[in-house]
N, C-alpha and C positions, 0 to 999 in steps of 0.2 A: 449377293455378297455372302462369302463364307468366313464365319470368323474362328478365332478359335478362343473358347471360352476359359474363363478361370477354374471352371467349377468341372472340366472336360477328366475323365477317367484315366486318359491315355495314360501310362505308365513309362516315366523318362529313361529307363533303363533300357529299354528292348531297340537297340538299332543292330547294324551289323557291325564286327569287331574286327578290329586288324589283324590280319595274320601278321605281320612282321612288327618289329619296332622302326620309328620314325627315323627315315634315313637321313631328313633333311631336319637343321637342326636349328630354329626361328632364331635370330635376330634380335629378339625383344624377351623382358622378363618374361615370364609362363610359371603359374603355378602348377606345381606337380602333386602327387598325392603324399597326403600326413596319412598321421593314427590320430585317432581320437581319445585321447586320457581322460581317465574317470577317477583320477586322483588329485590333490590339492596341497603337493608339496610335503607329504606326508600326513597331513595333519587329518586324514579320515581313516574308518577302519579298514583294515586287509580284507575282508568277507565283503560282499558287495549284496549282501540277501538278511543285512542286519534289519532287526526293526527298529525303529526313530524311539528307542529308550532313551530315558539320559545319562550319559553327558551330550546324546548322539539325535542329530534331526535329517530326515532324508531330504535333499533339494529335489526338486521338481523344475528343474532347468529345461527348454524345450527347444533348442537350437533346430528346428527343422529344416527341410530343402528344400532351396529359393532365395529367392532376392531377396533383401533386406535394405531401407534406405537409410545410410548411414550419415552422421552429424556431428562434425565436432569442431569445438570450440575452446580457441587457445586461450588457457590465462595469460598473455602476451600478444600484442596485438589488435587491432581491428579487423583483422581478413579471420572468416571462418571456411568451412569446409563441409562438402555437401556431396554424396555419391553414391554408390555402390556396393554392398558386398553379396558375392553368389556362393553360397553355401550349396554343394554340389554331393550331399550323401548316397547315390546311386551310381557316380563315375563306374565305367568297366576298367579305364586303369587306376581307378585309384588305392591300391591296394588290397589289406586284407579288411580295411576299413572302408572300402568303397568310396572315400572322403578325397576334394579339394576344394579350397575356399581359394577366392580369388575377389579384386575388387578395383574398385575405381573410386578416385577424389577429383574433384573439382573447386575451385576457390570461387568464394561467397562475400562479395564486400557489402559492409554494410547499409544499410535502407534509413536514407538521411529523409527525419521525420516521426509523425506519433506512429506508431506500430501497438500493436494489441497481442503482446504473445502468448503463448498457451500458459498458462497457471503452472505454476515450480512443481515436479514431481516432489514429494517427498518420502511417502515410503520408498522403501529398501530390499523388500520382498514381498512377494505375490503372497506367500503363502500368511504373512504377518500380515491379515485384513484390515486389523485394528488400527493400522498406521496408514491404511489407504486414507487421505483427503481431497483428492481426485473423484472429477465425475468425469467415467468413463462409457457411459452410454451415449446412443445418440439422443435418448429421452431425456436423460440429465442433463446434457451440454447445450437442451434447446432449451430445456425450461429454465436453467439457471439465470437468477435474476440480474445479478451483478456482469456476467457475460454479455458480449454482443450479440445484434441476431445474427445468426450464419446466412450468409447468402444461401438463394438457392437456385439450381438443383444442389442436391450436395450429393459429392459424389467419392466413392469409395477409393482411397488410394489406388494408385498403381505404378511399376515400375517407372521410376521416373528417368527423365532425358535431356540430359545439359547443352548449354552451350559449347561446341567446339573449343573458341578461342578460350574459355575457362578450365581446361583440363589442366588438372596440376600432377598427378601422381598414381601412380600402378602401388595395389598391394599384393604383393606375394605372401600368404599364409603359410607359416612353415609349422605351429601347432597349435590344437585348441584342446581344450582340458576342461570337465567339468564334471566336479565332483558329484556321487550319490550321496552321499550325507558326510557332515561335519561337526565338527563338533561345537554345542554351545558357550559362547554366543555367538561363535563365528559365523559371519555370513553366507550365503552359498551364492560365488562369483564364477561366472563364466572367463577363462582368459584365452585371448586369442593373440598369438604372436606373430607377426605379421612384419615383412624387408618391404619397405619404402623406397618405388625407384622415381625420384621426382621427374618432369618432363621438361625439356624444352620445346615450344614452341618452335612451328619453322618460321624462317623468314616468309615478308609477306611476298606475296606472290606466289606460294611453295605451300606444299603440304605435307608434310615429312617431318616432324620435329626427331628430336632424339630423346633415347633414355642411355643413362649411366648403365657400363660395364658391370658396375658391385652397388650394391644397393646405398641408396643415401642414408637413411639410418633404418635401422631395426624398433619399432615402435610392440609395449605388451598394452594391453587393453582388460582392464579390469570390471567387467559387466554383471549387475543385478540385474535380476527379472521383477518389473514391477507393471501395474496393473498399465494399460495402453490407453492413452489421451486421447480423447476426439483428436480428426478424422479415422486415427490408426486403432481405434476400437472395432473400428468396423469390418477390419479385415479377417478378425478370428484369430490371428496369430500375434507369435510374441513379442513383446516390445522390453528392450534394457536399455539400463544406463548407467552410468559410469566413469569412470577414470583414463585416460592414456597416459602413457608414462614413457618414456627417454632416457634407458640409463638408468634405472630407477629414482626417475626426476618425473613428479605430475606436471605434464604439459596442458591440459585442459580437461572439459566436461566433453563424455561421447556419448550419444545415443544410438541403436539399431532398433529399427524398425522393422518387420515381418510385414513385406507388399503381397508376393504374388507366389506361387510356386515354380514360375518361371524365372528363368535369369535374365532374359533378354527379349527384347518387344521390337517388331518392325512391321511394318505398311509395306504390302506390295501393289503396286496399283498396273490391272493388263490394259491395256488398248489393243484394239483388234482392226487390222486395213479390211474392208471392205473385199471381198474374196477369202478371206482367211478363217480359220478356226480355232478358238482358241481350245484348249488341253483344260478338260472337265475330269472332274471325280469317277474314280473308279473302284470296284469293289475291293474291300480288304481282307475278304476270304472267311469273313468272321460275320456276315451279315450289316454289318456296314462299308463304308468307305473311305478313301484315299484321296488327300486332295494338299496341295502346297499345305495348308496349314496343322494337318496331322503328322504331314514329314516331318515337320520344324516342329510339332511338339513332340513328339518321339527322341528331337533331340534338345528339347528344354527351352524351346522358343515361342513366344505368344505372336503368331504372325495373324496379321488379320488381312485376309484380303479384299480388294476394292476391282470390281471388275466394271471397268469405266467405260471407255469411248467405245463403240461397236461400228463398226460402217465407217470407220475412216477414210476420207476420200483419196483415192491414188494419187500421189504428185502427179504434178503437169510431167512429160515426158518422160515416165516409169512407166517398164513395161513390170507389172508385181508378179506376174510366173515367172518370170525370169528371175537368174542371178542376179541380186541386188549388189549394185556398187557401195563401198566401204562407205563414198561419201553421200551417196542418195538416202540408206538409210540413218545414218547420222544427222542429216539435215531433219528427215521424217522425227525422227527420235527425238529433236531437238525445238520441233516448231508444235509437236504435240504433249509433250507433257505439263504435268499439273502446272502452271504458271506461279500456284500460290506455296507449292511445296518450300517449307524452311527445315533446312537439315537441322538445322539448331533446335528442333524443339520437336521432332519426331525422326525417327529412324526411316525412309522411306525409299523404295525401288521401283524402279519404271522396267516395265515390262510390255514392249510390242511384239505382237503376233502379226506376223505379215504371209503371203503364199510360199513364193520363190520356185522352185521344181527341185527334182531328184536331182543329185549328184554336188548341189550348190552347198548346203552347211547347217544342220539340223540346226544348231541355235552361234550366236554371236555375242563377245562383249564388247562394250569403248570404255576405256582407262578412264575413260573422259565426256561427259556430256557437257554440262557446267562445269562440274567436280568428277575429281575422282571415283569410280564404281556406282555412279548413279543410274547408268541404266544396260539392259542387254533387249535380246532381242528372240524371237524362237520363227522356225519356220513350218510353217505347217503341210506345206505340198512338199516340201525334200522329207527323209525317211531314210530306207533301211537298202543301200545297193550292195549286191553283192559282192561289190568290189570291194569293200569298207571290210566284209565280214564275210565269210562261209556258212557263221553258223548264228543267222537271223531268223534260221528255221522257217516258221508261217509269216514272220514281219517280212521274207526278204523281197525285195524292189517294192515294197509298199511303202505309200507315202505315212507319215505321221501322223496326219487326221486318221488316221484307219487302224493305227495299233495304239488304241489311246493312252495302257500302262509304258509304254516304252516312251512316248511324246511326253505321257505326266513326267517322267524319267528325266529325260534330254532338257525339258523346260526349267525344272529344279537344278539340276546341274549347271543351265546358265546364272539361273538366281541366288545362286549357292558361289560362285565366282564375285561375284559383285558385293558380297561379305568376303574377299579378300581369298580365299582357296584354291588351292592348286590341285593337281591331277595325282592323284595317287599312286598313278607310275613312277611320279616323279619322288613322291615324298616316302612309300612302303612300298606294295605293289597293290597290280592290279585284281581285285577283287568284283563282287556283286555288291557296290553301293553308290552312292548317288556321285564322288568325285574321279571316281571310274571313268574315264573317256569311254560313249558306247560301245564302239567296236570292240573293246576291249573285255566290257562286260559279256556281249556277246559268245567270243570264247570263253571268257572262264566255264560261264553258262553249260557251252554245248563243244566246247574243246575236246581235244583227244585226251588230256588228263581226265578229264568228267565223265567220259560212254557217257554222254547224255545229250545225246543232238535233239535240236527242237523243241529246248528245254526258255529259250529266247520267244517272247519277248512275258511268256504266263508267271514265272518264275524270277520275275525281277523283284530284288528288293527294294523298295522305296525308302529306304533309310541313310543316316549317314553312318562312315563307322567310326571306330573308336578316335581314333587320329582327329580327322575334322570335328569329331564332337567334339572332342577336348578344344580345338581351335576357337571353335565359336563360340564355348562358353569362357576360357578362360582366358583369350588373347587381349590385352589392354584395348579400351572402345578405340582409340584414333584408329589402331590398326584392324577391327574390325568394319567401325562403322561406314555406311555410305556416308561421300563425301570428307575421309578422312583420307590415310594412307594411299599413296596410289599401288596399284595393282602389283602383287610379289614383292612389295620394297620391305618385308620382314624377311626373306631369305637370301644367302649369299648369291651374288652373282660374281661374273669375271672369273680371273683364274686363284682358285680356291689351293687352300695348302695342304700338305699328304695328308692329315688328317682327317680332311672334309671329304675327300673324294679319292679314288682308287683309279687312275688312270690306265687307259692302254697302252702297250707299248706299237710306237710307228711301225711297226711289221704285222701285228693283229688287225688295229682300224688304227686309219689315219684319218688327217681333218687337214685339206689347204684350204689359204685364206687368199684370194684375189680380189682387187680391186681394176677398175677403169683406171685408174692414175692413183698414183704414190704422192700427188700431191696436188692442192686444192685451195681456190683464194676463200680469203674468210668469208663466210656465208654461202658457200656452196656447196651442196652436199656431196656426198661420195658414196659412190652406188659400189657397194661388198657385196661380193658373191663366196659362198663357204661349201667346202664337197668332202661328205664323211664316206669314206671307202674302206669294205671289206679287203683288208691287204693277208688275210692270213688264208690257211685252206680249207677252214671249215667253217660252216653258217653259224652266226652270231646274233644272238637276239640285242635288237636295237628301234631306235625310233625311227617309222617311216617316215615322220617329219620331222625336218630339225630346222624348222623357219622362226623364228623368234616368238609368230605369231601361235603357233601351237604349243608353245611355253617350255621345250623342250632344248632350244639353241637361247643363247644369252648371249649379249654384245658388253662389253667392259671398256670405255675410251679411257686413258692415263694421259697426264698431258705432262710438263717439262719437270712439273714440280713433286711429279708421284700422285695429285690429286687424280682420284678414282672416280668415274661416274658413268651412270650404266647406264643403259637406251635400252626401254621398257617397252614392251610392245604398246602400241595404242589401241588394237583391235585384238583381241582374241578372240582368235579363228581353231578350235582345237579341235572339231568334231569327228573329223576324218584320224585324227591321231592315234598313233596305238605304238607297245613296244611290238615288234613282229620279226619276224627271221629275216634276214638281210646274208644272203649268201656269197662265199669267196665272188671275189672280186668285181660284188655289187655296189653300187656307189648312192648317195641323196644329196641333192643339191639345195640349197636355199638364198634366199641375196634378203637386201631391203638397203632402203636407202638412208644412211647412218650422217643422220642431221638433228632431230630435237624430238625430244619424249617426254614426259611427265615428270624426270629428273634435269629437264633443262637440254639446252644445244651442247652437242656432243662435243664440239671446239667453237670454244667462246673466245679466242683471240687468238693472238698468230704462234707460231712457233712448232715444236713438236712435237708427236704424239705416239701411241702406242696401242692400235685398236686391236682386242683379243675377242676371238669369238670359242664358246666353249658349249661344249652338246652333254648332258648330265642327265641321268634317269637312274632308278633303284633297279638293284638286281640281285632280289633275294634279300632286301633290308640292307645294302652295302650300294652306298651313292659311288656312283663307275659313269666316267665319260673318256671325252674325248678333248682337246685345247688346242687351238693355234692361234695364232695371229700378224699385223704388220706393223711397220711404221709407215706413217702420213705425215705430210711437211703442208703446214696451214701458212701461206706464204703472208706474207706484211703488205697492207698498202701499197702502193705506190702513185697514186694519183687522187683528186679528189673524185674522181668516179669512181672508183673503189671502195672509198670510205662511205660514198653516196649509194653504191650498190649494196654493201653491206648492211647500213643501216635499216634499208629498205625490208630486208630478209630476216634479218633477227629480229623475229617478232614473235611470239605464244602464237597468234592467231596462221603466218605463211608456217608454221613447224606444223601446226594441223592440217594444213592445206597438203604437205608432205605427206605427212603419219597417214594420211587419209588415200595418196594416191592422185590427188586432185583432182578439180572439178567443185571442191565443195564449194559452190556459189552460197551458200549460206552465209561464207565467214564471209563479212564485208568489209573488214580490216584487212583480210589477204588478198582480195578482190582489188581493192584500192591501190596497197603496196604492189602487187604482182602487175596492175593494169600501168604503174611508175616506171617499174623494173621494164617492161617491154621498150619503153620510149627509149633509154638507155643506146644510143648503137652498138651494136655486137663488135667483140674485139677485132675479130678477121678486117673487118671495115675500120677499125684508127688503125687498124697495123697498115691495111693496105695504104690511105694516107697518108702516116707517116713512115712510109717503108720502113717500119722495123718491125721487129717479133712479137710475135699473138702470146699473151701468156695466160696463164690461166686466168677465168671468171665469175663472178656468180651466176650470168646469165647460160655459160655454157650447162651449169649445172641444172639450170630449170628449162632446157630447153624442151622436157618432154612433158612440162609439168604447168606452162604457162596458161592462163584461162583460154578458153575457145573464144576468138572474140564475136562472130553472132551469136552463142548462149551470152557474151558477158555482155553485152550492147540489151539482149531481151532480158535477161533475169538483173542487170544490174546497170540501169540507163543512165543513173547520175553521175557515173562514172567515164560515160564517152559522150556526155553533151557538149562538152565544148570541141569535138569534133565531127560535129553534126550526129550524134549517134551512131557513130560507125567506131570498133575500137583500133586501137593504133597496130598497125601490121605486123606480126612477130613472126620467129620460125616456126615452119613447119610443126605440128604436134604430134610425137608420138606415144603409144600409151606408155604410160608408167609402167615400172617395175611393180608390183603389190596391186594393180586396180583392179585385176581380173582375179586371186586369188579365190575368191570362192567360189567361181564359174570355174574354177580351172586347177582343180585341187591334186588333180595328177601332174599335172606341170608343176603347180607351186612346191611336190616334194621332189622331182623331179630323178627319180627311182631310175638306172639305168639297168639294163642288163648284160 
């Protein structure tokens, strides 16, 4: 086990830095960087190198960087408040002051019953000893008499980690100010002013809540430094308390606390298949080493890792050198992790290492294992083909067991996705840092900009840069945490307005949209196919994929009423991805089948619709794509088989049986409804009955997608007992659209010349 200690050297500054500003522009508050005042409203001297004569005393205020656990308590009310704030003094963009503070609230109802609380601070200042009446050791907090005995172990704070559904409010820190000295008797208070954007919770079933446009109100926070209460004596650092105010109306008592020097705390736990290898520590050029949790504190993260299962045994009928199916490893991913894992009360990621071979997909994420970004995946027999890159230099057609910094690389990258991050081609450009798609790293590496071939894979940076740091430390938790947000639902998707994006003109690239049918009965999906074509005369750099899965294409459904909702990829597949030269009158194709995502079924009821598909990437710090789209007519009922087919199919569990490709015999609610859906007779056969017209149906729509019925009689028997174990006869199966993508990654961009 490698953990990463409190007490570790590493310096939070040193990652790699953006060249460009962020082209894409989040969705959610984001604290950005302040200054730091060292003034009090006038009321201290001009000179800053005064000595504490009188009228004059120097404060000794010590706001350091890190987390802090904050507390506050309304004089109005029973609900308190309980969270976060990440004082961030080494930010690379945080100005000339290197300063953003950023934070998290959660609501706190009260503990009906006797409670024991800490003894009332009363001094006012650290530096006025004589009014300390607090016992702040841990020697004094055990011997005192009148006190409880502390349980034990007793154990030293640390950043702490709430319940999801308790999330109440993002704070955006817009200044903090603290004086060197004041004058007496005035106090020496730290104020921190801080836009409050409260949250809603999503609906249940959903994980998505929302935050207001403009902040709900602006709260200042009026803080002494006074000596630190058992347990937070033990931390070394400083603890205040204080006032919040409203207007300049006191809304209650706050406290901060000084946890960790970290902002943020997560659990990675690897499992390894049997045949596989997992991505071990490598040197960091400096006479130690590089491993997940130096990356993540390089960028202010206490990650601790857990290297669990080893020897995992192969599923029944997985061949594991092979391209793994979307849904084989999902099901693996799904039957092996931690069973006792609670998102509510640790931050935690599943990580499988499984074989696969060359050409298949260095690493993998699902939107979705239980929840949202709870797990990805790495492969350790795929690597480095020249086909991806030119310039892999000594990596090139080597597997990833073999170039172990480039694998440490690829592995983080998918770890680093499932904290909610996107591809830096997408958001600035492509650089040498960890949200770099490889091949992309690659070139920068050893490109013809650089004379530096061969520079891949010794010369990689193991960091994140400025952009994702900023993301991870300062993004509100839903939207960070595993099992919050689902995957990209903080940036725009669909068709964006001139200001968000710089489009092509249809004579440069163009983007058609085709579908199999312009229209479709409820609950059947509709298989879109989209083809981005160099229409002008000279090569254009652009993405060789533009499949939904490689984060690069975006689907936006619209339905009668103007309501917007997007279709999110469930698997991200990006590894093969990269911006690259796409010459006159080359073209890239992508499809997938536009039925239910992690934002729900794309047409939830009959009427019509307006599906846009839109290809977006950074070029040069200026977001540039491409848009088109069609209309769909989602036809009404007309029978109670219709109504009976539908219901069957709109279900969370058949939209992952989709999103996956099918096959996933795992979901046994898709397995049952799909094994339903079969018995159903096919429309051709009541048309031909009652000689009238075949019109469209759900079953047309699954007809490639239906379970196999010997795997679903072996893998799922309860389900055709009452036909002696044999399942009920359905059409012919052909493969899905999506199942072979990562066996088939030249097909799935589908690069013409």
């Amino acid at each position: 086990m490698c953990n990463c200690s409190e007490h570790e050297s590493t310096s939070l500054s040193k990652m790699t830095t953006a060249s460009v500003e962020p082209a894409m522009k989040p969705l959610v508050p984001l604290s950005r960087q302040i200054s730091f005042g060292d003034d009090d409203d006038g009321g201290q001297p001009a000179a800053t190198d005064l000595q504490p004569i009188p009228p004059f005393k120097l404060c000794k205020l010590d706001f350091r960087e890190g987390c802090y656990q904050i507390n506050f308590k309304p004089i109005a009310g029973f609900v308190s408040f309980e969270g976060t704030l990440r004082v961030d003094r080494s930010a690379p963009d945080g100005g000339a002051d290197h300063l953003i503070v950023s934070g998290d609230l959660y609501s706190k109802r009260p503990v009906i019953g006797p409670i024991n609380p800490l003894p009332p601070l009363i001094g006012t200042d650290e530096d006025e000893a004589a009014m300390d009446s607090g016992l702040t050791s841990l020697a004094g907090s055990l011997s005192a008499v009148d006190n409880p005995i502390i349980p034990s172990p007793i154990l030293r704070p640390r950043i702490p980690i709430f319940p999801r559904a308790r999330y109440h409010s993002y704070l955006r820190v817009t200044s903090v100010s603290a004086p060197i000295a004041v004058p007496r008797p005035k106090k020496c208070e730290l104020t921190i002013v801080a836009e409050q954007f409260n949250y809603t919770q999503p609906p249940a079933g959903q994980f998505k809540g929302t935050f207001p446009a403009t902040p709900s109100r602006t709260v200042t926070m009026k803080l002494s430094k006074v000596p630190a209460p058992f347990p937070f004596s033990l931390t070394g650092g400083p603890f205040y308390q204080g006032r919040l105010f409203d207007g300049g109306v006191d809304k209650g008592s706050i406290t901060l606390a000084w946890v960790s020097k970290f902002f943020r705390r997560c659990t990675l736990e690897i499992d390894t298949l049997v045949g596989a290898v997992r991505p071990a520590p490598v040197p960091d050029g400096a006479g130690g080493t590089e491993f997940f949790d130096t990356v993540f504190a390089k960028t202010g993260w206490q990650l601790s890792v857990v290297q669990d299962q080893l020897n995992i045994p192969v599923p029944a009928g997985v061949t594991p050198t092979n391209c793994w199916s979307s849904s084989d490893l999902h099901a693996l991913m799904t039957s092996v992790r931690n069973p006792a894992t609670n998102l509510d009360t640790e931050w935690r990621v599943h990580m499988i290492v499984v074989p696969a071979k060359l050409g298949c997909s260095r690493g993998i994420m699902y939107d979705q294992i239980g929840v949202p970004r709870e797990g990805c995946a790495s492969f350790s027999d795929d690597g480095y083909p020249v086909g991806d890159s030119s310039n892999f230099g000594l990596a090139a057609n080597k597997k990833q067991r073999d170039v172990p910094r480039a694998f440490l690389r690829s592995a983080t990258h998918e770890l680093t996705h499932t904290l909610n991050q996107i591809h830096q081609e997408q958001e600035t450009a492509a650089d040498n840092s960890i949200m770099t798609t490889t091949p992309s790293v690659a070139d920068v590496l050893g490109g013809p900009a650089t004379g530096a071939p061969g520079v891949f894979p010794d010369q990689i940076k193991l960091a994140h840069n400025t952009n994702v740091r900023h993301h991870l430390n300062h993004m509100p938790d839903p939207v960070i945490r595993p099992g919050g947000w689902p995957f990209a639902s903080w940036f725009p998707t669909g068709a964006p307005q001139a200001a968000d994006r710089h489009d092509f003109e249809p004579s440069e690239l163009a983007l058609t949209v085709t579908a199999a049918t312009d229209r479709v009965a409820l609950g059947q999906p509709l298989d879109l196919t989209w083809t981005m074509t160099n229409t002008s005369g000279v090569s254009l750099r652009a993405p060789n994929d533009v499949s939904i899965e490689a984060l690069f294409g975006s689907i936006t459904v619209t339905d009668g009423e103007g309501l917007e909702r997007p279709v999110r990829p469930f698997v991200i597949l990006c590894e093969h991805a990269k911006v690259a030269e796409l010459a006159p009158g080359e073209s890239v194709t992508a499809s997938a089948k536009v039925f239910w995502s992690t934002a729900g079924f794309a047409f939830e009821k009959p009427g019509r619709y307006r599906v846009d598909v839109a290809v977006s990437w950074s070029a040069q710090g200026v977001m540039v794509g491409v848009q088109s789209g069609m209309d769909v007519f989602v036809d009404y009922p007309t029978s109670n088989t219709d109504n009976h087919s539908a219901n069957l199919v709109l279900h969370p569990e058949v939209g992952q049986w989709v999103a996956l490709g099918g096959e996933a015999y795992h979901l046994g609610e898709a397995c049952r409804r799909l094994q339903a859906l079969s018995q159903i007779p096919a429309p051709a056969a009541i048309a031909a009955a009652s000689d009238g017209p075949s019109a469209p149906s759900v079953l047309d729509g699954f007809a490639d997608l239906m379970p196999d019925r010997a795997k679903l009689a072996r893998l799922r028997p309860e389900l055709t007992a009452d036909t002696g174990g044999r399942a009920a006869r359905v059409p012919a199966r052909a493969v899905a659209p999506g199942r072979k993508r990562a066996a088939k990654a030249k097909k799935r961009t589908g690069r013409k010349g």
